[in-house]
C-alpha positions as CSV (number, residue, x, y, z in Angstrom):
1,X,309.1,-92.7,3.9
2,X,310.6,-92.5,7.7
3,X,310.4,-95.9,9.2
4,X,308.9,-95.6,12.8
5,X,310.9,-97.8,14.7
6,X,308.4,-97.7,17.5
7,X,306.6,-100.3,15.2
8,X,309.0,-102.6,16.1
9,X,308.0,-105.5,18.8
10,X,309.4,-104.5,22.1
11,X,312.2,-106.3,23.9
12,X,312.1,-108.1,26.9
13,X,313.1,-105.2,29.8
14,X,315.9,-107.5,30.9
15,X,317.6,-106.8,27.0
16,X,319.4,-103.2,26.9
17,X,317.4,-101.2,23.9
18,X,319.4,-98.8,22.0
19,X,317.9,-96.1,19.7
20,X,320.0,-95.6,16.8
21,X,317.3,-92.5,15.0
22,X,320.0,-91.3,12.3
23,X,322.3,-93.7,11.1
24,X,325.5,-95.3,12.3
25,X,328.5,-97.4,10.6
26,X,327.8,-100.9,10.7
27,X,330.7,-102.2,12.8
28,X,329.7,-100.0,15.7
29,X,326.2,-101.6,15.5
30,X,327.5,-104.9,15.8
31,X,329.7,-103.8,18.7
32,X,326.7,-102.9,20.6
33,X,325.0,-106.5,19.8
34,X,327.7,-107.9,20.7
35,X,327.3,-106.5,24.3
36,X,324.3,-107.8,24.7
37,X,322.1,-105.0,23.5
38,X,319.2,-105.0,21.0
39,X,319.7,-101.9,18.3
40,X,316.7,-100.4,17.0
41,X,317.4,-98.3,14.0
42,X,315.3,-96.2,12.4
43,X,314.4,-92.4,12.2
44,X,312.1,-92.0,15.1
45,X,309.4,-88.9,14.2
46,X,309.4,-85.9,16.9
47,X,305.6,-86.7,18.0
48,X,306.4,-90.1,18.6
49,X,309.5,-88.8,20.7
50,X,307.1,-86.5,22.6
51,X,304.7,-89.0,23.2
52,X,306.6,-91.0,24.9
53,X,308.9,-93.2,22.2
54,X,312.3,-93.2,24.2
55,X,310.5,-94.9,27.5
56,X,311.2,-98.5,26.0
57,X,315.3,-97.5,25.4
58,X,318.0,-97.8,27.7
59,X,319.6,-95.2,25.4
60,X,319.6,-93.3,22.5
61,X,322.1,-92.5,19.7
62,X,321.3,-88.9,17.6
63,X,323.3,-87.3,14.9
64,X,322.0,-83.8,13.9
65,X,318.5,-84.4,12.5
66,X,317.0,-86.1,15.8
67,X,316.3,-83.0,18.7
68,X,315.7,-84.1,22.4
69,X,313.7,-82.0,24.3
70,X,312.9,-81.6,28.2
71,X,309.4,-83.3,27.3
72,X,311.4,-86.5,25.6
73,X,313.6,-86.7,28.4
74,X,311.1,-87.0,30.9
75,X,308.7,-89.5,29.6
76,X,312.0,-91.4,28.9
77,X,311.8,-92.2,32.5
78,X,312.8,-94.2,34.8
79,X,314.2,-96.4,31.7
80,X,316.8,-94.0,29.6
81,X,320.1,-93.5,30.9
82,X,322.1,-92.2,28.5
83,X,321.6,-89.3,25.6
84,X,324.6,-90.0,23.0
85,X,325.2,-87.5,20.4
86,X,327.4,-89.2,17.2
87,X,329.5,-86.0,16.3
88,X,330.6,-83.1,18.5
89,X,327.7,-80.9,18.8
90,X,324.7,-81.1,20.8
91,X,322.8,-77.7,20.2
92,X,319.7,-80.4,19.5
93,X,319.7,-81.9,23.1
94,X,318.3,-79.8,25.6
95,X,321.4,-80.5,28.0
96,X,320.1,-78.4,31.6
97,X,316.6,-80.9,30.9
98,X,318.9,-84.0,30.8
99,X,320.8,-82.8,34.0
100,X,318.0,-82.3,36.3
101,X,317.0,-86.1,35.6
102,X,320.9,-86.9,36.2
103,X,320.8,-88.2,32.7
104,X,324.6,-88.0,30.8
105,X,324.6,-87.1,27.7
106,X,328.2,-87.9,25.9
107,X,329.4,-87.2,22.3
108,X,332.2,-88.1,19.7
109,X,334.1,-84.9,20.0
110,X,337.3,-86.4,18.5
111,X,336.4,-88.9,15.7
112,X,335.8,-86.6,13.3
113,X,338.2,-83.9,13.5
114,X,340.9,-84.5,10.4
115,X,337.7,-84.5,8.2
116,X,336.0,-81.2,9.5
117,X,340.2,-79.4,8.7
118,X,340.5,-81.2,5.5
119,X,337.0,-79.5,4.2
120,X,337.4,-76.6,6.3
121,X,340.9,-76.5,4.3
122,X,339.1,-77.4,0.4
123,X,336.2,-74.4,1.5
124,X,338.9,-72.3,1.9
125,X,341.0,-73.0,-1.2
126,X,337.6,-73.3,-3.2
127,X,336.7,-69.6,-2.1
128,X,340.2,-68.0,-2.9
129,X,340.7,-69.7,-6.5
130,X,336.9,-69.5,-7.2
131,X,336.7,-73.5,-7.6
132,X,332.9,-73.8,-7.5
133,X,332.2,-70.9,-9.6
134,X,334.7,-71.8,-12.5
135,X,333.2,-75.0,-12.4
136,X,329.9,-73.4,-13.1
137,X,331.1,-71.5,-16.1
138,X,332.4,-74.5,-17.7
139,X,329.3,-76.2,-17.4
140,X,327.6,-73.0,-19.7
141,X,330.1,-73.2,-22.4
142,X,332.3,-70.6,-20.7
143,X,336.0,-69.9,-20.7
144,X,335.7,-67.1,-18.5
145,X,339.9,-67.6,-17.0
146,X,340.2,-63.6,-17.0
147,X,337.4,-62.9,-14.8
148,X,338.6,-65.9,-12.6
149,X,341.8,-64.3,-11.2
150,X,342.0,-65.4,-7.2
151,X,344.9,-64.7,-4.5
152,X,346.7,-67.1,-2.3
153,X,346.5,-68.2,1.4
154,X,350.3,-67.3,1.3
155,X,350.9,-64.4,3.8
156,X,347.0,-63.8,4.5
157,X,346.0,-63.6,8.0
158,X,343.5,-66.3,9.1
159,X,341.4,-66.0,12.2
160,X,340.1,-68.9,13.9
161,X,337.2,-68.1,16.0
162,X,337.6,-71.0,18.9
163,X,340.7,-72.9,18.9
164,X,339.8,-76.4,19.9
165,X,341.3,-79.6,18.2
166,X,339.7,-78.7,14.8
167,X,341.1,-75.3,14.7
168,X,344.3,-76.5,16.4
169,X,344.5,-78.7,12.8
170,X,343.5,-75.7,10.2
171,X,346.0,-73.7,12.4
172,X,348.5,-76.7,11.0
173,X,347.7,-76.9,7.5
174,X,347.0,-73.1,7.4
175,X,350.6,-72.5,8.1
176,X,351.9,-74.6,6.2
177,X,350.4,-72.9,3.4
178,X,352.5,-69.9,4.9
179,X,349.3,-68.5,6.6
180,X,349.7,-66.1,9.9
181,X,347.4,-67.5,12.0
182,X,345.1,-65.8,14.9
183,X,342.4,-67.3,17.1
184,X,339.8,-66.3,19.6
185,X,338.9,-68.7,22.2
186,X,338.1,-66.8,25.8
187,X,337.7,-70.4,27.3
188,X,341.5,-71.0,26.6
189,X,344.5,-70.1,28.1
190,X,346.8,-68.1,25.5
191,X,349.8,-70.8,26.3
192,X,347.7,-73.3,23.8
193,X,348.0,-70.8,21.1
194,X,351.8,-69.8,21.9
195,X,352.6,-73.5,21.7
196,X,351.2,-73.8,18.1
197,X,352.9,-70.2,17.2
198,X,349.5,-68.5,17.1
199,X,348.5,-65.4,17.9
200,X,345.6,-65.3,20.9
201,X,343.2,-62.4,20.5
202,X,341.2,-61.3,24.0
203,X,338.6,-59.4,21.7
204,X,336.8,-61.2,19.0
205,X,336.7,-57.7,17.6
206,X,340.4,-57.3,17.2
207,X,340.6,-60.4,15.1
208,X,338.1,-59.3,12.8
209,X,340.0,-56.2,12.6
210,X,343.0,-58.0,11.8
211,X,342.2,-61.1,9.8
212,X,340.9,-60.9,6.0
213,X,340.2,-64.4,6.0
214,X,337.7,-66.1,9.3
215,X,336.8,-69.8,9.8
216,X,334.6,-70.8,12.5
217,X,335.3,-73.5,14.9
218,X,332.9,-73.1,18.2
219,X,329.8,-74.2,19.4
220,X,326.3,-72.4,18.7
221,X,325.3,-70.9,22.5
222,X,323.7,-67.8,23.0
223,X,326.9,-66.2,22.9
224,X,327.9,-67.2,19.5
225,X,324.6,-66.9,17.8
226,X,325.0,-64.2,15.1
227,X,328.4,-63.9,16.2
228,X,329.1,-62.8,12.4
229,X,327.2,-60.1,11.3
230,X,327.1,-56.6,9.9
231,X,328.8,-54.8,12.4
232,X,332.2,-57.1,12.0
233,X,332.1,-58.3,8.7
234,X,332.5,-54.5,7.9
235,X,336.2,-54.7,10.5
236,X,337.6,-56.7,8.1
237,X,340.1,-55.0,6.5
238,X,340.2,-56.3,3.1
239,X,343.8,-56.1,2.4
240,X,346.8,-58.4,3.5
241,X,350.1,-57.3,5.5
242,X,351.8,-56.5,2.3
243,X,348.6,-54.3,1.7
244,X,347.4,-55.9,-1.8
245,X,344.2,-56.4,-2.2
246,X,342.3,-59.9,-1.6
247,X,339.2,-59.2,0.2
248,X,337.8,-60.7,3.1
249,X,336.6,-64.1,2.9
250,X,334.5,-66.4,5.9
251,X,334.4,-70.2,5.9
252,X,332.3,-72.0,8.3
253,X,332.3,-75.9,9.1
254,X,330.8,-75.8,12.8
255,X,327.5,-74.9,13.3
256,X,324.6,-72.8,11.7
257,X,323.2,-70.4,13.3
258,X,326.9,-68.5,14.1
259,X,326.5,-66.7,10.6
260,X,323.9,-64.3,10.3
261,X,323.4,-65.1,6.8
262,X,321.4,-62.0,5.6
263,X,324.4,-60.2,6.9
264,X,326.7,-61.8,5.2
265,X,324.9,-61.9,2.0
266,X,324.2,-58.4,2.3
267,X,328.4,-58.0,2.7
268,X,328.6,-60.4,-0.6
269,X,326.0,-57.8,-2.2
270,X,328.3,-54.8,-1.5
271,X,331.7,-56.6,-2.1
272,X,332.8,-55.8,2.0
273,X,332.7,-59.8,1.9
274,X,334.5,-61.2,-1.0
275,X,333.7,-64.9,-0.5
276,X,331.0,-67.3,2.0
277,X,331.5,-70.7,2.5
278,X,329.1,-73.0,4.6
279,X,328.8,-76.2,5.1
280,X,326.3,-76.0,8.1
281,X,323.2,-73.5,7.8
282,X,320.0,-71.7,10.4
283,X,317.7,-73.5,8.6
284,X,318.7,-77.3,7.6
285,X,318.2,-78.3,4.6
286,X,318.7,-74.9,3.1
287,X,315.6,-73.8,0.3
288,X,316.8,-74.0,-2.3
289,X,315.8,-70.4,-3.5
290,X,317.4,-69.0,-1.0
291,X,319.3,-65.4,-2.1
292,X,322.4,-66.4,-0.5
293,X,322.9,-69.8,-2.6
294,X,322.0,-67.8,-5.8
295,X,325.0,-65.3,-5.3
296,X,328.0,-66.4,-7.4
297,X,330.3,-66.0,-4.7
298,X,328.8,-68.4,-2.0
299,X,329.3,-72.0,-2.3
300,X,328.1,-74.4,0.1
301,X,328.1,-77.9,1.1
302,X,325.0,-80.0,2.9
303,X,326.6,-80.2,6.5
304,X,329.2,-82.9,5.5
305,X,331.9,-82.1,7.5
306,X,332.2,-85.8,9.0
307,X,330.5,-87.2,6.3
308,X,333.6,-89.5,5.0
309,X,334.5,-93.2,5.9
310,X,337.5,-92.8,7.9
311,X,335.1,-90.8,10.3
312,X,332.1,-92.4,10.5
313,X,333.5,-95.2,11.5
314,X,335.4,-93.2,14.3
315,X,332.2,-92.0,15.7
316,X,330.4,-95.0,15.7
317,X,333.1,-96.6,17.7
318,X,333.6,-93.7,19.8
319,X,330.0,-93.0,20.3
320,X,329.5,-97.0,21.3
321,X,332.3,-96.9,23.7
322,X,330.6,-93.6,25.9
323,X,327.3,-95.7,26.0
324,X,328.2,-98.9,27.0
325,X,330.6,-97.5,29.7
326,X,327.5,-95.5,30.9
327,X,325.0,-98.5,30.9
328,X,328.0,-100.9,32.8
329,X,327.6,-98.2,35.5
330,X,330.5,-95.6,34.7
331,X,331.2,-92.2,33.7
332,X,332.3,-92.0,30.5
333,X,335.3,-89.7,29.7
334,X,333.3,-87.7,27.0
335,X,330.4,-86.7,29.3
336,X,329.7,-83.4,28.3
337,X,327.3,-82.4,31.2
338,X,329.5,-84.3,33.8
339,X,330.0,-81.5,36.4
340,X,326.1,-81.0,36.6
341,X,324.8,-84.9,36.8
342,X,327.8,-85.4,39.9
């Protein structure tokens, strides 16, 4: 059962209250004590938000299961002062709500990037050698090394839709694996991607045209939502430079919602996509019965791109550091609604 933290005695006002809803590494807990502030964890249930929970906080720490809406954010008043998001994303806090009430909200975009490449990197790999699925087999008594024939990253053109510092990294580890690599990112200029000897595309379409092999690494706006579906998946070309054939094949470690996924399992269905990796989904946590984690050539993962040590610890830190500049009265360098709260 979900502990209510509101259960919890309140503080005196004078003692800095943080909400920590969805976990955090230990040593970042005890930086914020150490400050002076009293940390309240506990998963805090969305009626209790609604009704007024965050008014006894001076701020609030969130990974991906807590959502903060307009209605939270204003009963948080006059008290809350900072919204801090433990990751990258923040899809789940209604950011134009925050900045009316001059409220910064600030995130850990860098802590966990070398995780997010490295499984990006295994999704990949796991896809083109069909890891999951031969793992499967085993497990039902079958030797089925024939039907089990994949192709290699060499010489296959990958596509990275954003190119941030995440992408930047696959880009890295892609070409060392003796990848061509292309991106899409119209909010970058194409000097970032000539620096790391990749290829800019102005038209998302042309690198769907181009690449066989996709990985996502951008947020989930309006823009991007459905980004992949029918009408691209079937530009893929489905055949290499060298023109043998290893199928198209889309990996995504950023946010759900980008993938339509009844597309896409509609393109597994007809063999237009040859593989589908997730690791973030629409609907979180996936059913279980869903078609698309039935189909033998999907394999997923339970939205655990930062879910190792080395980068939990990173965005506690990180994530601590942003709030207590913000509640010592300054701006903190990761304030992602900075130009709108100024």
């Amino acid at each position: 059962m979900k502990p209510n933290v509101l259960t919890l005695v309140s503080a005196p006002q004078t003692m800095r209250r943080v909400a920590v809803t969805d976990g955090m590494a230990e040593e970042a807990v005890r930086k914020l004590e150490q400050a002076g502030c009293e940390v309240v964890q506990g998963f805090i249930e969305h009626d209790v938000l609604d009704a007024g929970g965050l008014a006894e906080f001076d701020a609030i720490i969130v990974r991906s299961a807590t959502k903060i809406t307009e209605q939270m954010l204003i009963k948080s008043q006059p008290r809350l002062k900072v919204v801090a998001r433990a990751g990258v994303g923040v899809d789940n806090i209604d950011i134009p709500a925050a900045s009316a009430l001059g409220l910064p909200v600030v995130n850990a975009p860098r802590a966990s990037t070398q995780s997010v490449v490295e499984l990006t990197i295994g999704h990949l790999l796991g896809s083109l050698r069909f890891i999951p699925r031969a793992d499967r087999s085993l497990r039902l008594g079958e030797w089925a090394k024939k039907e089990l024939k994949g192709t290699e990253l060499f010489g296959k053109r990958l596509g990275l839709i954003g190119f941030g510092r995440i992408a930047q990294g696959v880009a890295k580890v892609a070409q060392a694996f003796g990848m061509e690599v292309h991106s899409y990112d119209p909010y970058l200029p194409s000097s970032v991607a000539r620096k790391a000897n990749v290829t800019m595309h102005k038209n998302v379409d042309n690198l769907f045209k181009t690449c066989t092999h996709i990985s996502i690494h951008c947020n989930l706006t309006d823009e991007t939502h459905h980004l992949i579906n029918t009408k691209r998946i079937e530009m893929m070309p489905g055949v290499d430079p060298f023109n043998l054939k290893c199928g198209n094949h889309i990996v995504n470690c950023a946010r759900g919602g980008i993938v339509d996924e009844d597309a896409a399992l509609s393109a597994l269905e007809s063999g237009q996509l040859a593989s589908l990796a997730l690791d973030v989904f629409e609907h979180e946590p996936v059913d279980a019965k869903s078609p698309l984690l039935q189909h033998h050539n999907f394999h997923g993962t339970p939205h655990i791109g930062a879910a190792t040590i080395e980068a939990q610890r990173r965005v506690g830190l990180d994530i601590v550091d942003a709030v207590l500049t913000v509640l010592d009265g300054g701006v903190a360098e990761t304030t992602v609604n900075r130009k709108d709260i100024t």
